[in-house]
NUVEXKOL-729534 format. One record per residue (C-alpha): residue number from 1; chain; x, y, z. Coordinates in Angstrom, 2 decimals. Layout:
   num   cadena         x         y         z
   NUM        A         X         Y         Z
...
//
This chain:
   num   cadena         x         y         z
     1        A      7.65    -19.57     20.49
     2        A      6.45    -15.56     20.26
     3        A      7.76    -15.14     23.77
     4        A     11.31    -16.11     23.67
     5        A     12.59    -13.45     21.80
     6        A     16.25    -14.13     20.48
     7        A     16.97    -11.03     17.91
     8        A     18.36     -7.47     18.78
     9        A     15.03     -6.35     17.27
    10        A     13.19     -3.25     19.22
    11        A     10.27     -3.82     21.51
    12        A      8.56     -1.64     19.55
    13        A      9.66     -1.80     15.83
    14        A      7.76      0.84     13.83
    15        A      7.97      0.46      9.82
    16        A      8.53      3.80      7.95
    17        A      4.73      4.53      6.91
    18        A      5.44      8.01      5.86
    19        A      8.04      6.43      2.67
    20        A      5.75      3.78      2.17
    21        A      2.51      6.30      1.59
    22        A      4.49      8.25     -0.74
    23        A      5.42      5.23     -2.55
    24        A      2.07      3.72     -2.81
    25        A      0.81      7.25     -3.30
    26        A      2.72      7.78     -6.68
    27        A      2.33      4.15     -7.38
    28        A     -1.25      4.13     -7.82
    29        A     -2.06      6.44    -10.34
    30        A      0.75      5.68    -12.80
    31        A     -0.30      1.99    -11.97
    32        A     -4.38      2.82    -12.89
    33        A     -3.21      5.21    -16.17
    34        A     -1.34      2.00    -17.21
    35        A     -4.19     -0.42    -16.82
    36        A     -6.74      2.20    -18.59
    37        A     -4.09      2.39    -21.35
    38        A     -3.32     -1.13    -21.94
    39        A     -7.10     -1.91    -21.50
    40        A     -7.21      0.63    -24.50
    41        A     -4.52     -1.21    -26.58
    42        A     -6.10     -4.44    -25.85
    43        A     -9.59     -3.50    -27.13
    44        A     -8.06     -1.36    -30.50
    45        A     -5.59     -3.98    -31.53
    46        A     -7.12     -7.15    -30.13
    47        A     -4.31     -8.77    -28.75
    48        A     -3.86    -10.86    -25.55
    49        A     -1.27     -9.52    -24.66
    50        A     -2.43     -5.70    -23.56
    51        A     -4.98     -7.13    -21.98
    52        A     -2.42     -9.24    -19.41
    53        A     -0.26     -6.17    -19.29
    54        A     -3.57     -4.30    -18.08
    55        A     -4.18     -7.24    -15.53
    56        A     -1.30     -6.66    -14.10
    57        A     -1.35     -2.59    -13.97
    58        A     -4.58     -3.37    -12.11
    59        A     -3.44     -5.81     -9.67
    60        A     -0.83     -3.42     -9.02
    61        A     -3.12     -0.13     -8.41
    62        A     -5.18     -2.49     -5.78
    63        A     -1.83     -3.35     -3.63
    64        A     -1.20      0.39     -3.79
    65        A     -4.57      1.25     -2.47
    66        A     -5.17     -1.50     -0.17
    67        A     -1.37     -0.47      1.53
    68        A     -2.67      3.19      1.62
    69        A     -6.08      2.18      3.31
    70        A     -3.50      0.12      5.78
    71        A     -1.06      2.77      6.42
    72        A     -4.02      5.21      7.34
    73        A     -5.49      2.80      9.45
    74        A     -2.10      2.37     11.23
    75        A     -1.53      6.29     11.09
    76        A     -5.19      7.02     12.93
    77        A     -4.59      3.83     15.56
    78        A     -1.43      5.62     16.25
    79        A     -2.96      9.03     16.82
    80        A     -5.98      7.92     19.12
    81        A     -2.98      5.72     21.54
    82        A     -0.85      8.99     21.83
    83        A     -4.43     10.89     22.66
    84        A     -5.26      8.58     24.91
    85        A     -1.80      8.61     26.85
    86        A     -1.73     12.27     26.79
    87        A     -5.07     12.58     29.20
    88        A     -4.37     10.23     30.82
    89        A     -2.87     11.33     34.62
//
């Protein structure tokens, strides 16, 4: 199944981690000031709905951070093969 490959995909597809750390990057803060704001509405006026609307803000702030923890991890594996290949004889 893996090994018949039938696309005009690369060998070696890389995904553009640089755009996607700036987007998660600016993501997560507005997305945590959102949640600590509607948190804020939901406790001063009492209604459900802030507190959803923080719910999601939050869910949103962790998919930010868990891509950035991801795209680091793929940034450093990166840097240690190229190391590697470069002492290498």
């Amino acid at each position: 199944m893996w090994g018949n490959r039938r696309g005009t995909e690369p060998l070696e597809a890389r995904s553009a981690l640089r755009a996607r750390m700036l987007l998660s990057g600016v993501a997560l803060p507005i997305a945590l000031a959102a949640a600590i704001v509607f948190a804020y509405a939901a406790v001063a006026t009492g209604e459900g709905v802030w507190a959803v609307e923080s719910g999601i803000a939050a869910f949103i702030a962790l998919v930010a951070a868990i891509d950035l923890l991801v795209i680091w991890v793929r940034i450093r594996r990166r840097r240690r093969a190229e190391k590697r290949e470069s002492e290498e004889p």
